[in-house]
CHARMM internal coordinates of N, CA and C (Angstrom, degrees):
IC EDIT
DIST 1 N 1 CA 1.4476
DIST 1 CA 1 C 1.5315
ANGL 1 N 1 CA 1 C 108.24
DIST 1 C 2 N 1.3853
ANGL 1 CA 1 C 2 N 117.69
DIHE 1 N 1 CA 1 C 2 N 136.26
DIST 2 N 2 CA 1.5339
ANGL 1 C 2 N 2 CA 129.89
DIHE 1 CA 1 C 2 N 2 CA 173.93
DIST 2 CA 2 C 0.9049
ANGL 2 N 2 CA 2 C 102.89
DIHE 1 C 2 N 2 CA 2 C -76.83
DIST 2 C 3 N 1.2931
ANGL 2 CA 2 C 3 N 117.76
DIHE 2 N 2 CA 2 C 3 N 149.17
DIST 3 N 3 CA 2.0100
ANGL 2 C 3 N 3 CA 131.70
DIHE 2 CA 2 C 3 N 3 CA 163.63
DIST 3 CA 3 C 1.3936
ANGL 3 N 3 CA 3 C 90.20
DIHE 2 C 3 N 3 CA 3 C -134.31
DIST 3 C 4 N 1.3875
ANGL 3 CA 3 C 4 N 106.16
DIHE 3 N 3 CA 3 C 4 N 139.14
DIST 4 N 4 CA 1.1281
ANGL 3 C 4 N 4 CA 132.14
DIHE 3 CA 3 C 4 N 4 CA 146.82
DIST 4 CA 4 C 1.7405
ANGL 4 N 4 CA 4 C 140.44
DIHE 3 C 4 N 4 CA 4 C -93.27
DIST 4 C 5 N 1.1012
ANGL 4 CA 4 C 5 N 127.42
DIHE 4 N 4 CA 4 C 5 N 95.24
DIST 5 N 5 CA 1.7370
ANGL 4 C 5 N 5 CA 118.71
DIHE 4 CA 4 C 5 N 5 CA 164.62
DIST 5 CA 5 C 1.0862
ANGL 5 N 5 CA 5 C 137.96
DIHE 4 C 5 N 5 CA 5 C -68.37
DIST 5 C 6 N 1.2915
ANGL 5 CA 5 C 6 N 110.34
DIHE 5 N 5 CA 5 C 6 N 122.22
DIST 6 N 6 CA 2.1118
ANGL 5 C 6 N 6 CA 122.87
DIHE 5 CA 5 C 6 N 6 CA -169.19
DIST 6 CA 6 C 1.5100
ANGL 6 N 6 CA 6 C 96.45
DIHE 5 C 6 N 6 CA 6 C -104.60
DIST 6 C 7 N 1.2315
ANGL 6 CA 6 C 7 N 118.83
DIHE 6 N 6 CA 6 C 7 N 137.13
DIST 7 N 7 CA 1.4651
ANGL 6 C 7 N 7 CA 119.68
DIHE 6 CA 6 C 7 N 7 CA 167.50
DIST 7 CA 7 C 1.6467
ANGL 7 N 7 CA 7 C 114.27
DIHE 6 C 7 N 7 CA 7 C -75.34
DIST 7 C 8 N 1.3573
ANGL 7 CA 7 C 8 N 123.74
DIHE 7 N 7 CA 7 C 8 N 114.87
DIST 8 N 8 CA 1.4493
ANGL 7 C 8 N 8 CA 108.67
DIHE 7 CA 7 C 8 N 8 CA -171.19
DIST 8 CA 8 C 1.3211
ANGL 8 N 8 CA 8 C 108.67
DIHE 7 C 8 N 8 CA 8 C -89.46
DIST 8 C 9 N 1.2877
ANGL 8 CA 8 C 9 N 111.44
DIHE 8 N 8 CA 8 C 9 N -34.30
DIST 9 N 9 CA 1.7350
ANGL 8 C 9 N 9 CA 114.74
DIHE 8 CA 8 C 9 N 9 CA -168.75
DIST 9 CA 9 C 1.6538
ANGL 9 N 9 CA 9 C 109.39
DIHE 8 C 9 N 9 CA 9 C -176.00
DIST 9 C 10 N 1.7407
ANGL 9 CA 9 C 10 N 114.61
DIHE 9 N 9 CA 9 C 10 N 139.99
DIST 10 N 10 CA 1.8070
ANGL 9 C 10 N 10 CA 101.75
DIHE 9 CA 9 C 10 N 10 CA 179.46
DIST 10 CA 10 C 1.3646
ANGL 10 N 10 CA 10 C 77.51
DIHE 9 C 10 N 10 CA 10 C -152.34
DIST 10 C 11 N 1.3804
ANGL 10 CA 10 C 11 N 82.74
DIHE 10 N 10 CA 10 C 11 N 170.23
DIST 11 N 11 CA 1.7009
ANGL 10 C 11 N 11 CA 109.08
DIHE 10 CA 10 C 11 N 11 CA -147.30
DIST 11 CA 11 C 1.3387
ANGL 11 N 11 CA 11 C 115.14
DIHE 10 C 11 N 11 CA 11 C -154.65
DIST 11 C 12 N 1.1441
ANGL 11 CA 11 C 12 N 121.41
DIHE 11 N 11 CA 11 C 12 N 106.92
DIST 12 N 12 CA 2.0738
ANGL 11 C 12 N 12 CA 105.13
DIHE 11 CA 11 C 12 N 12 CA 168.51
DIST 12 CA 12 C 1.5578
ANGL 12 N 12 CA 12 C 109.65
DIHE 11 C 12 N 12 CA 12 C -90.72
DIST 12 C 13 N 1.5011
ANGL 12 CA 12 C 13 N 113.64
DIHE 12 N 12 CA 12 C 13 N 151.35
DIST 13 N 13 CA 1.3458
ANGL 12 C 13 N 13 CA 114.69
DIHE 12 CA 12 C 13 N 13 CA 162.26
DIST 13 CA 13 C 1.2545
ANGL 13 N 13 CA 13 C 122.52
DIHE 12 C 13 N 13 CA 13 C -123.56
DIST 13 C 14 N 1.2295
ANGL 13 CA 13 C 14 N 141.78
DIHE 13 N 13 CA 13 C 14 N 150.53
DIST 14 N 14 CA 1.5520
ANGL 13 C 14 N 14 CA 153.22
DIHE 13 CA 13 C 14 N 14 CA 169.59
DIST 14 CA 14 C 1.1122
ANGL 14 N 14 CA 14 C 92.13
DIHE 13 C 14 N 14 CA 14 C -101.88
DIST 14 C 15 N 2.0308
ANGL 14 CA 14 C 15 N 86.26
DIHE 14 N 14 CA 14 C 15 N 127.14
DIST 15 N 15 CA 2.1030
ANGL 14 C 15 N 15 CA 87.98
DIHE 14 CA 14 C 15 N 15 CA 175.50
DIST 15 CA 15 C 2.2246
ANGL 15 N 15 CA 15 C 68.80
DIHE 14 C 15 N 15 CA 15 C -115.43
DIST 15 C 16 N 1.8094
ANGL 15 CA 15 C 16 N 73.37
DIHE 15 N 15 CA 15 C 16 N 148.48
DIST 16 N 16 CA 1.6606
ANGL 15 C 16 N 16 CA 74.54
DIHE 15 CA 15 C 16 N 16 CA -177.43
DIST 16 CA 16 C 1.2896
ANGL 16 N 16 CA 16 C 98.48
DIHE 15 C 16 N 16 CA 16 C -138.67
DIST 16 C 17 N 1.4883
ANGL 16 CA 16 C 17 N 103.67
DIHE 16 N 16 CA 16 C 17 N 147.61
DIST 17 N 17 CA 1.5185
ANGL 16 C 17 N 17 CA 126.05
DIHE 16 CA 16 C 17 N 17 CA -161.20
DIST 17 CA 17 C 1.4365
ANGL 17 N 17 CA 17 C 106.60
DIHE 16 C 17 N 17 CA 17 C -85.25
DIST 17 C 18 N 1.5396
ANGL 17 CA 17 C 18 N 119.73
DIHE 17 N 17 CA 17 C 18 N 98.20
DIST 18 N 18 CA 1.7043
ANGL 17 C 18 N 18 CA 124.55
DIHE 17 CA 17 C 18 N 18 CA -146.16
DIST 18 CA 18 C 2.1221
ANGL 18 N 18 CA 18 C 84.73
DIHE 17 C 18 N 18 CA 18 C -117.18
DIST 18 C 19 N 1.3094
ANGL 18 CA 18 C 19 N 113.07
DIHE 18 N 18 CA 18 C 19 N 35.25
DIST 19 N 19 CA 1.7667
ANGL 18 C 19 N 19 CA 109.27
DIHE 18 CA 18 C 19 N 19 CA -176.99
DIST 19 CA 19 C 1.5102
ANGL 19 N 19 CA 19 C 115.88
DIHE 18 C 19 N 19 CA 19 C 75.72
DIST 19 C 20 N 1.2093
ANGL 19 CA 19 C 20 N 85.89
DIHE 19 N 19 CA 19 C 20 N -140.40
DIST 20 N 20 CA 1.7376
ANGL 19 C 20 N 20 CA 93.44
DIHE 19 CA 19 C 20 N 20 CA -173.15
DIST 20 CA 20 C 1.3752
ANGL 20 N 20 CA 20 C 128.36
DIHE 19 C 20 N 20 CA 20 C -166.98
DIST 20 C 21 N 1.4625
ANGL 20 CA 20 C 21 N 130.23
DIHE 20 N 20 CA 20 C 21 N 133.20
DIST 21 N 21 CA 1.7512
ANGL 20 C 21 N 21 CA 123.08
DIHE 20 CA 20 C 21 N 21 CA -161.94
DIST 21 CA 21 C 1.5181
ANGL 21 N 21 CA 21 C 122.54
DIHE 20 C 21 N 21 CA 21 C -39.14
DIST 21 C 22 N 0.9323
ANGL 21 CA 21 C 22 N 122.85
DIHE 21 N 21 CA 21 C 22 N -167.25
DIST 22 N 22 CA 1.4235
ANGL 21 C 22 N 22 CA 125.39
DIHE 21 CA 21 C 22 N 22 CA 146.01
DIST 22 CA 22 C 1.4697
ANGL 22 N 22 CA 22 C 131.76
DIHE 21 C 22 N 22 CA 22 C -69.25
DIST 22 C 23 N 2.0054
ANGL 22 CA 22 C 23 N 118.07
DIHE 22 N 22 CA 22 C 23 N -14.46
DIST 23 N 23 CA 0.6557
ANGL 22 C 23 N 23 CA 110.29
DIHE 22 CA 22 C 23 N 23 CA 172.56
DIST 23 CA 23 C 1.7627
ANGL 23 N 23 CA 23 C 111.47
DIHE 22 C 23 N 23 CA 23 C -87.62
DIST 23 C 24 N 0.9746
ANGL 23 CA 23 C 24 N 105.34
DIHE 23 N 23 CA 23 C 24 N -26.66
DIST 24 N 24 CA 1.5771
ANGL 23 C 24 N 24 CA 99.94
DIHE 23 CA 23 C 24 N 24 CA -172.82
DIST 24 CA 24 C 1.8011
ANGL 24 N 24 CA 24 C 95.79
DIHE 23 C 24 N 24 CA 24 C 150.05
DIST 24 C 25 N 1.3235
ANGL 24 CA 24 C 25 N 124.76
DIHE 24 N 24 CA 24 C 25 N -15.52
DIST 25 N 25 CA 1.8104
ANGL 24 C 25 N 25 CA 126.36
DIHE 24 CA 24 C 25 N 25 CA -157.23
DIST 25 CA 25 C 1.4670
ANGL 25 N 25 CA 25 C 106.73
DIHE 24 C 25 N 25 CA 25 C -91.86
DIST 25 C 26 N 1.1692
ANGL 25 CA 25 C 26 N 109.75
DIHE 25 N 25 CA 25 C 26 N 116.79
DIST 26 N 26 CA 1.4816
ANGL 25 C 26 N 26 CA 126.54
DIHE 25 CA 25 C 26 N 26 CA -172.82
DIST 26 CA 26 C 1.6268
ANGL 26 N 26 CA 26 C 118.66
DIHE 25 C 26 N 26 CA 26 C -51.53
DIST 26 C 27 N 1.2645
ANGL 26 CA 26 C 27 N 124.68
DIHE 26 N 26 CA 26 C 27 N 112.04
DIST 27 N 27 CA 1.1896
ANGL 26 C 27 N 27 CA 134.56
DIHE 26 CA 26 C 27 N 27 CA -171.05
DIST 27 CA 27 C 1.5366
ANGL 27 N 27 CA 27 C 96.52
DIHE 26 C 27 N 27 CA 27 C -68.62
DIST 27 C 28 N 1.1399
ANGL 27 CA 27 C 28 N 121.21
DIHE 27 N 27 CA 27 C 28 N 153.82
DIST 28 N 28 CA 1.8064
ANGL 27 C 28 N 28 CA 134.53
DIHE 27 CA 27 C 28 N 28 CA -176.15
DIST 28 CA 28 C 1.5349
ANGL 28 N 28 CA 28 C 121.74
DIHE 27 C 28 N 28 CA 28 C -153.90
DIST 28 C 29 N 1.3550
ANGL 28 CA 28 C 29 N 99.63
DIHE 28 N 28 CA 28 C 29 N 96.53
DIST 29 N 29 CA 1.5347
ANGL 28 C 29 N 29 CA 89.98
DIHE 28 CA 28 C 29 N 29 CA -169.02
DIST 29 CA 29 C 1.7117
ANGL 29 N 29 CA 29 C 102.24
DIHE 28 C 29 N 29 CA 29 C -94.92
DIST 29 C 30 N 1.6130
ANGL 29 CA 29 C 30 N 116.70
DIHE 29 N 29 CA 29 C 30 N -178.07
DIST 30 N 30 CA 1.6744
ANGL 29 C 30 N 30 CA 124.98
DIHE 29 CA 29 C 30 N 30 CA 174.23
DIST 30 CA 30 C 1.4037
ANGL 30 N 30 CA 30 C 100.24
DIHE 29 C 30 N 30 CA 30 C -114.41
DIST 30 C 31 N 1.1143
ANGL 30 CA 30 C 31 N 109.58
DIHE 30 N 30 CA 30 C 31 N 154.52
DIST 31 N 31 CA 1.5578
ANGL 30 C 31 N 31 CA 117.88
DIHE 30 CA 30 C 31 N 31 CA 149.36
DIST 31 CA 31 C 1.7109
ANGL 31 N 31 CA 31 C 102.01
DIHE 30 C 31 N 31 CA 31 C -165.56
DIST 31 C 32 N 1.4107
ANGL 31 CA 31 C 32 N 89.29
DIHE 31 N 31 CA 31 C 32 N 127.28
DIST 32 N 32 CA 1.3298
ANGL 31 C 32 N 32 CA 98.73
DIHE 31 CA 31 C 32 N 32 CA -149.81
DIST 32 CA 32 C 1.3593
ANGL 32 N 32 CA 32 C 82.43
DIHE 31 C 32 N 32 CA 32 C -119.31
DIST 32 C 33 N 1.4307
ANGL 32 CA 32 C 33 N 106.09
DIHE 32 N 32 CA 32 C 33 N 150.34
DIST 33 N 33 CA 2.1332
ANGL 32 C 33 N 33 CA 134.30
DIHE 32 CA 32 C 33 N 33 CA 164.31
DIST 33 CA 33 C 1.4475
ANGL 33 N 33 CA 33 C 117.98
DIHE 32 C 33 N 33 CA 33 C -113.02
DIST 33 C 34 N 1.2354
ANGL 33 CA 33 C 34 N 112.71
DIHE 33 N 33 CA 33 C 34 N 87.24
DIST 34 N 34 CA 1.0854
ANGL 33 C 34 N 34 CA 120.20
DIHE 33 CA 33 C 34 N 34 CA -159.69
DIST 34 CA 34 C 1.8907
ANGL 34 N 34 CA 34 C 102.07
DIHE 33 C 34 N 34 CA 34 C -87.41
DIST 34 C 35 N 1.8549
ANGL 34 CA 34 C 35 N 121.53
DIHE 34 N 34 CA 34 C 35 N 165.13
DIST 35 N 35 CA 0.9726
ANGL 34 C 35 N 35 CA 113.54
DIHE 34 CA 34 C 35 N 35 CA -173.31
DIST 35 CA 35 C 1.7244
ANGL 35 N 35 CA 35 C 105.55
DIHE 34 C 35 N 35 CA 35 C 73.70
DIST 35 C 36 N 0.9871
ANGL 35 CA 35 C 36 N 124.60
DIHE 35 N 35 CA 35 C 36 N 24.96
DIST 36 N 36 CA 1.8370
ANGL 35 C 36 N 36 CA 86.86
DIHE 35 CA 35 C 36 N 36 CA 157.83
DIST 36 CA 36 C 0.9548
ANGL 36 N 36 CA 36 C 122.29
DIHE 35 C 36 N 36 CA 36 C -104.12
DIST 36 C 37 N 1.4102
ANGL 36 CA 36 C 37 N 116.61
DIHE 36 N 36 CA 36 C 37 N 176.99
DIST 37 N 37 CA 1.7782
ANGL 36 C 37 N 37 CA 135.18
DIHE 36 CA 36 C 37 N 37 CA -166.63
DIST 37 CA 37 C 1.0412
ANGL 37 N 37 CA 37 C 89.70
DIHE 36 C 37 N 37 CA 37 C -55.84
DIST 37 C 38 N 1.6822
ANGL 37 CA 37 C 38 N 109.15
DIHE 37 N 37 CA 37 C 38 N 155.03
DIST 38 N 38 CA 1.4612
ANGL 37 C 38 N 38 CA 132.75
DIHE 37 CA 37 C 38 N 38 CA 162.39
DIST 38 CA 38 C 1.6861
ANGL 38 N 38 CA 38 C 122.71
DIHE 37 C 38 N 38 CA 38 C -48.82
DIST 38 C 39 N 1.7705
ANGL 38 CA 38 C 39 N 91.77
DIHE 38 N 38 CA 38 C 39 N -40.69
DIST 39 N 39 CA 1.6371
ANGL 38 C 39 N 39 CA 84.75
DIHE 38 CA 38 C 39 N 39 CA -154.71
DIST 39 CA 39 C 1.6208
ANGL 39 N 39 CA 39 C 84.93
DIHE 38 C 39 N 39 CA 39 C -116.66
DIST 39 C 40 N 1.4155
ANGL 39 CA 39 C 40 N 117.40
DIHE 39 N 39 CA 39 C 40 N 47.31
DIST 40 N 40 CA 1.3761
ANGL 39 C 40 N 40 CA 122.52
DIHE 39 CA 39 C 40 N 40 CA 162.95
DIST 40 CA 40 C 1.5526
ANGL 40 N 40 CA 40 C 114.95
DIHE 39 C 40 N 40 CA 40 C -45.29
DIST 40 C 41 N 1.3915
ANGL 40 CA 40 C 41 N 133.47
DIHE 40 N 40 CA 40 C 41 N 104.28
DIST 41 N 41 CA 1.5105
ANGL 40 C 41 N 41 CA 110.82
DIHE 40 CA 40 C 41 N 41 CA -179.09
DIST 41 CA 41 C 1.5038
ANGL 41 N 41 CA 41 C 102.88
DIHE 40 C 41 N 41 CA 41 C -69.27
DIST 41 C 42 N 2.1523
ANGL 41 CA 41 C 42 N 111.26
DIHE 41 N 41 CA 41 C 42 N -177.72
DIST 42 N 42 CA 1.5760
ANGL 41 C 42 N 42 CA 120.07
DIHE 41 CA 41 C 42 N 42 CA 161.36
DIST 42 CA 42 C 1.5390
ANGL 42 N 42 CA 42 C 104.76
DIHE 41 C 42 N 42 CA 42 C -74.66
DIST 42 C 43 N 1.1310
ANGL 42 CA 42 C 43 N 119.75
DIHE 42 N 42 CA 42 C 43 N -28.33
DIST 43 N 43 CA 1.7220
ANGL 42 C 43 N 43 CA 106.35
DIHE 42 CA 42 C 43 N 43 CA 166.93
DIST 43 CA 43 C 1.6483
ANGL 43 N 43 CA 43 C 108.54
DIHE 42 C 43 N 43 CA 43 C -47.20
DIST 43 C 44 N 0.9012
ANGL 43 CA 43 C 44 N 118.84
DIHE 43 N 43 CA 43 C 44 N -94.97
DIST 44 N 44 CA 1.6656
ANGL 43 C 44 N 44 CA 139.74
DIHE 43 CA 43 C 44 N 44 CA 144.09
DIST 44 CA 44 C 1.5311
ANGL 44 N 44 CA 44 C 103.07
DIHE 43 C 44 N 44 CA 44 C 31.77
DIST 44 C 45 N 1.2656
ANGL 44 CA 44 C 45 N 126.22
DIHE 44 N 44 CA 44 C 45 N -56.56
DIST 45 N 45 CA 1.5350
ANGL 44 C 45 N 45 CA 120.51
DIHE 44 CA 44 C 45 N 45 CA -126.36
DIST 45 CA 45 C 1.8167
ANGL 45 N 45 CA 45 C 74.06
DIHE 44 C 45 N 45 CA 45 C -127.89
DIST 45 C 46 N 1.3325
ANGL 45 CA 45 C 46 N 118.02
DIHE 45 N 45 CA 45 C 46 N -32.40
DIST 46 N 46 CA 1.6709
ANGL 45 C 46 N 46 CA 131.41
DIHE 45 CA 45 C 46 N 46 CA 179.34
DIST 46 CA 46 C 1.7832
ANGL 46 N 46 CA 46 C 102.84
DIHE 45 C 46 N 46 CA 46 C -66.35
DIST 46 C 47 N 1.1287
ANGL 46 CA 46 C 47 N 127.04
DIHE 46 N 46 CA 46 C 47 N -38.05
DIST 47 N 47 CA 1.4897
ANGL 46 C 47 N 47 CA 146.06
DIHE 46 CA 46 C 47 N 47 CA -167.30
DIST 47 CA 47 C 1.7346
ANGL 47 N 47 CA 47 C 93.61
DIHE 46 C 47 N 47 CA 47 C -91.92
DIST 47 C 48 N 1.2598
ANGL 47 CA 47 C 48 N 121.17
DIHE 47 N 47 CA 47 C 48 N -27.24
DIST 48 N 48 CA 1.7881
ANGL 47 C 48 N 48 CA 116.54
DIHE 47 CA 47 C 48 N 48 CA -173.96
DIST 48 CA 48 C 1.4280
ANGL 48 N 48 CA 48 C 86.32
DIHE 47 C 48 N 48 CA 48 C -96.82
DIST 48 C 49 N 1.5348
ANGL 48 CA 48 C 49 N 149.59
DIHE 48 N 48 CA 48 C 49 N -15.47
DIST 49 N 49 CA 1.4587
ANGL 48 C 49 N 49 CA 129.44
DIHE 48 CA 48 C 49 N 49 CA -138.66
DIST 49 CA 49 C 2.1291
ANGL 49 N 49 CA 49 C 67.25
DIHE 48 C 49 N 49 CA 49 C -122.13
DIST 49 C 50 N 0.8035
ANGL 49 CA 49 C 50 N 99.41
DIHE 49 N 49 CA 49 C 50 N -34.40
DIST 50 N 50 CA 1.7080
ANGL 49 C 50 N 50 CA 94.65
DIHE 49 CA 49 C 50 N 50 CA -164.60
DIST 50 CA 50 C 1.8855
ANGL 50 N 50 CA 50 C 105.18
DIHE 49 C 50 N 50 CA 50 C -69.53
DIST 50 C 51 N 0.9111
ANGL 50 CA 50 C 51 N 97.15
DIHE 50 N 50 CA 50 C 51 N -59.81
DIST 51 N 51 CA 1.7858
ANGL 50 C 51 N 51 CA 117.15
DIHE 50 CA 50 C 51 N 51 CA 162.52
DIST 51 CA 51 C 1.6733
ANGL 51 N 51 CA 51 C 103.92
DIHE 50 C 51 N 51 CA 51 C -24.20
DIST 51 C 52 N 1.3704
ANGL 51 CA 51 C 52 N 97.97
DIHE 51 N 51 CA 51 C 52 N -63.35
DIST 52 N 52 CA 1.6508
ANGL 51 C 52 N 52 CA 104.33
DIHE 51 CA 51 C 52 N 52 CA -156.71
DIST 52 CA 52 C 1.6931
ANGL 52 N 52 CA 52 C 114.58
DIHE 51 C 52 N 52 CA 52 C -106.00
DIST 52 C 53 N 1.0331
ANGL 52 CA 52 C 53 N 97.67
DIHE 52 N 52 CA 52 C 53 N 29.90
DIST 53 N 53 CA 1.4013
ANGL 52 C 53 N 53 CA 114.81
DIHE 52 CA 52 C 53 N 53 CA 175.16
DIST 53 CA 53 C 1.2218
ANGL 53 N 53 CA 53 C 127.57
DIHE 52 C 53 N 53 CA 53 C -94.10
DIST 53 C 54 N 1.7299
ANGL 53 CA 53 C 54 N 116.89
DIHE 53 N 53 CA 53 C 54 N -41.11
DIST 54 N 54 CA 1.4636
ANGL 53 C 54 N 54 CA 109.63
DIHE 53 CA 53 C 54 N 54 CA 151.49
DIST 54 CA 54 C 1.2661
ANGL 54 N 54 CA 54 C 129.26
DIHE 53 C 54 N 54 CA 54 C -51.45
DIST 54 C 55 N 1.5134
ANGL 54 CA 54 C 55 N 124.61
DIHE 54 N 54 CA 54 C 55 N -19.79
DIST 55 N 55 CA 1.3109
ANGL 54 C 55 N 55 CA 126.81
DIHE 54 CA 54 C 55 N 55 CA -162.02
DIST 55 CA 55 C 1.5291
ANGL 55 N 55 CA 55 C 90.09
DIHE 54 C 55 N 55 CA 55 C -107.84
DIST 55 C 56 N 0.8268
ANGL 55 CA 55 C 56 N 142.92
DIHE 55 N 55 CA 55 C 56 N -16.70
DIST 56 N 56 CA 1.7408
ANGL 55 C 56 N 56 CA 123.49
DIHE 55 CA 55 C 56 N 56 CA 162.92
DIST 56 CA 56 C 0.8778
ANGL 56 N 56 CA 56 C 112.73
DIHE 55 C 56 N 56 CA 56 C -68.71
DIST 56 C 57 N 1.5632
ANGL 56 CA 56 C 57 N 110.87
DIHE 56 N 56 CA 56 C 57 N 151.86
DIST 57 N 57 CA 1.7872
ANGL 56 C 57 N 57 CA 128.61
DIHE 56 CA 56 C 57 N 57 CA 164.86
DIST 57 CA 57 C 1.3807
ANGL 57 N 57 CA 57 C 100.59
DIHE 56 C 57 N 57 CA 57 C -70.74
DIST 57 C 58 N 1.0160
ANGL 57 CA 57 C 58 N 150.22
DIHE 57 N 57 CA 57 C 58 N 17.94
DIST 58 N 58 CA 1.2945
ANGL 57 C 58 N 58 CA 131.63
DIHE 57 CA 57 C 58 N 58 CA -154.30
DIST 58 CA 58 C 1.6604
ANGL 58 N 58 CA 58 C 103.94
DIHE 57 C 58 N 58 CA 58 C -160.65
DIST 58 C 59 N 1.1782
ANGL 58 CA 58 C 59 N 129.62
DIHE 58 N 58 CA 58 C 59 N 123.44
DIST 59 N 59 CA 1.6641
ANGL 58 C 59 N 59 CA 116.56
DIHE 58 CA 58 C 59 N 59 CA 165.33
DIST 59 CA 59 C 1.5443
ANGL 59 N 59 CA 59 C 104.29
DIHE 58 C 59 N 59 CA 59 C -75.56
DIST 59 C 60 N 1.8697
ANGL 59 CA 59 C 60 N 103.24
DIHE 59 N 59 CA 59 C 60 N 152.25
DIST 60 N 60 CA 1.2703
ANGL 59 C 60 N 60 CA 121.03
DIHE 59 CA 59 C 60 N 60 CA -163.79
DIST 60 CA 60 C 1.4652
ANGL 60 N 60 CA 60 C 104.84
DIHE 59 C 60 N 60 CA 60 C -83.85
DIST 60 C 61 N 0.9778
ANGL 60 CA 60 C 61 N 119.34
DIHE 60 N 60 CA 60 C 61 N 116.03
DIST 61 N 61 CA 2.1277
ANGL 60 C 61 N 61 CA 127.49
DIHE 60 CA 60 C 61 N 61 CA 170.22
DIST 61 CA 61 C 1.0586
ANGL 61 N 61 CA 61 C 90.30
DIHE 60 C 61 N 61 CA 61 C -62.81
DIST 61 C 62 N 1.5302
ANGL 61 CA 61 C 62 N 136.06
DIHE 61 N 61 CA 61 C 62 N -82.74
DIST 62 N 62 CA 1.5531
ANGL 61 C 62 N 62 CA 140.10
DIHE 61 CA 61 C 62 N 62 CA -125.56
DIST 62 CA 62 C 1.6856
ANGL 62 N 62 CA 62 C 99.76
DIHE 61 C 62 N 62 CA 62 C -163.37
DIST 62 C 63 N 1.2609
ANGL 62 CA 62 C 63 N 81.86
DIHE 62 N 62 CA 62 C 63 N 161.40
DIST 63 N 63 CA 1.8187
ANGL 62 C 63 N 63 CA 107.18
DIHE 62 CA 62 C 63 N 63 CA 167.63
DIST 63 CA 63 C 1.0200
ANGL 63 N 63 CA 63 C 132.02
DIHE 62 C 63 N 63 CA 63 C -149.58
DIST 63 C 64 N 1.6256
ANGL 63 CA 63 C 64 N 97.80
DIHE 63 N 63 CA 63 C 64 N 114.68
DIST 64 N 64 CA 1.5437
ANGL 63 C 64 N 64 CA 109.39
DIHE 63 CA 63 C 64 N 64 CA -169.66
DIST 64 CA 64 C 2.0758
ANGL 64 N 64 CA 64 C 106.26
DIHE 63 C 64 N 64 CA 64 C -94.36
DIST 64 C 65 N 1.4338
ANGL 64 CA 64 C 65 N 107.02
DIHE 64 N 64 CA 64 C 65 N 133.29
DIST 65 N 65 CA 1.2655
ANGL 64 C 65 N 65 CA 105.16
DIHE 64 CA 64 C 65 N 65 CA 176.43
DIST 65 CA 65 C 1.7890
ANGL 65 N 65 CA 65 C 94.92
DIHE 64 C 65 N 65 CA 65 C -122.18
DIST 65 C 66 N 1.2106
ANGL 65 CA 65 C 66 N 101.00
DIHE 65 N 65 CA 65 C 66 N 123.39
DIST 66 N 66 CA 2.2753
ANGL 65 C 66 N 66 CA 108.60
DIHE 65 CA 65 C 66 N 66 CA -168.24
DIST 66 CA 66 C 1.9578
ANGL 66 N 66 CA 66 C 83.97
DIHE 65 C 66 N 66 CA 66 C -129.61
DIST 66 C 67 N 1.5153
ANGL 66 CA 66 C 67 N 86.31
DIHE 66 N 66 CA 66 C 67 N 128.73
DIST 67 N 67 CA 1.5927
ANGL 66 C 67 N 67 CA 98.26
DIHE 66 CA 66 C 67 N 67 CA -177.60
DIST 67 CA 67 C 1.9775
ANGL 67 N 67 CA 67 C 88.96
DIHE 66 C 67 N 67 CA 67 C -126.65
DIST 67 C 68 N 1.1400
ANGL 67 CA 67 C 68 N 98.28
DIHE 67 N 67 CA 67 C 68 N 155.86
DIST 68 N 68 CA 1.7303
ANGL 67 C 68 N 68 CA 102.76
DIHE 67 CA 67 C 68 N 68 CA -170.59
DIST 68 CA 68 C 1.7126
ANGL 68 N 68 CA 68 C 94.96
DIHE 67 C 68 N 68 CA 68 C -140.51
DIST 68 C 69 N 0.8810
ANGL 68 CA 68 C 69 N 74.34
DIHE 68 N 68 CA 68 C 69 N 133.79
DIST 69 N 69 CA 2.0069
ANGL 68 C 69 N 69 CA 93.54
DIHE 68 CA 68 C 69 N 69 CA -172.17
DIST 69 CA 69 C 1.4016
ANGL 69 N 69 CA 69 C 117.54
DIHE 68 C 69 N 69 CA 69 C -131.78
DIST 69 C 70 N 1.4587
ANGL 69 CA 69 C 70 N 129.61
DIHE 69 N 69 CA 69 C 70 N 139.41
DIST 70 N 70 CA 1.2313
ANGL 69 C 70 N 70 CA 135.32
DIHE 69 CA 69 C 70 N 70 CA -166.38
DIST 70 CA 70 C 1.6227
ANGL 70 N 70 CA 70 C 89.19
DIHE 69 C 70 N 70 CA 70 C -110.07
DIST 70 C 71 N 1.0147
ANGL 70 CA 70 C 71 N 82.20
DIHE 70 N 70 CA 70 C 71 N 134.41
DIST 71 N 71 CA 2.0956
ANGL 70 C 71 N 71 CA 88.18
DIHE 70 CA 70 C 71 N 71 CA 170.07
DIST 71 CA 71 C 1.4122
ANGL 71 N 71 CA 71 C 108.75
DIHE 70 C 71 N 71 CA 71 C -139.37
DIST 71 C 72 N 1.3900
ANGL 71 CA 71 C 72 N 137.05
DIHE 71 N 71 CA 71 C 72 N 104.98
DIST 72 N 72 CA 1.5168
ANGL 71 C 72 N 72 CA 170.83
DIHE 71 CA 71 C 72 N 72 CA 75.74
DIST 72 CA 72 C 1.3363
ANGL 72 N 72 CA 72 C 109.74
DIHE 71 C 72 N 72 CA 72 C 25.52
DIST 72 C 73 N 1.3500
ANGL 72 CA 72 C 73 N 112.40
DIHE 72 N 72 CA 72 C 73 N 128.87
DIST 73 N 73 CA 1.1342
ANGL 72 C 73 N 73 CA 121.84
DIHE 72 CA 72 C 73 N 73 CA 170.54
DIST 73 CA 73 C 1.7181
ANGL 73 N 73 CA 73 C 111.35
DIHE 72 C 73 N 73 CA 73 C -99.93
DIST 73 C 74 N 1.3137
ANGL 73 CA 73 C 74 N 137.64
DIHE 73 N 73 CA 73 C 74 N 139.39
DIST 74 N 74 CA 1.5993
ANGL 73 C 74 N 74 CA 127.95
DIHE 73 CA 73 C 74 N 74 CA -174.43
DIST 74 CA 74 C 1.1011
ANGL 74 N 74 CA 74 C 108.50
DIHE 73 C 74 N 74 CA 74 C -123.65
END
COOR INIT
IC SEED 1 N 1 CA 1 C
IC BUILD
């Protein structure tokens, strides 16, 4: 049996390092870029997080890149 994969939707996120409570628990904010290309490389998405880093309030923790795919059977 064939399957097919459709790209449904991809996405990078900035988890950004927003401090921490009064108790000590690390605050975590999103800011997410929604819509990107499929075949976004980790260079790619490393060169957008580097770019846009002076312009956040926030220094960047991590980067999440989540791609969602439909897969069909034909």
């Amino acid at each position: 049996m064939a399957a097919t994969a459709t790209l449904k939707s991809s996405k990078a996120s900035f988890k950004l390092n927003a401090g921490t409570t009064e108790s000590g628990k690390a605050i975590t904010k999103t800011d997410t870029l929604p819509a990107m290309v499929q075949n976004v490389s980790a260079a790619d998405i490393i060169a957008l997080k580097n770019a846009a880093a002076p312009i956040l309030n926030y220094p960047i923790g991590s980067v999440e890149h989540t791609v969602v795919t439909v897969i069909t059977d034909d």
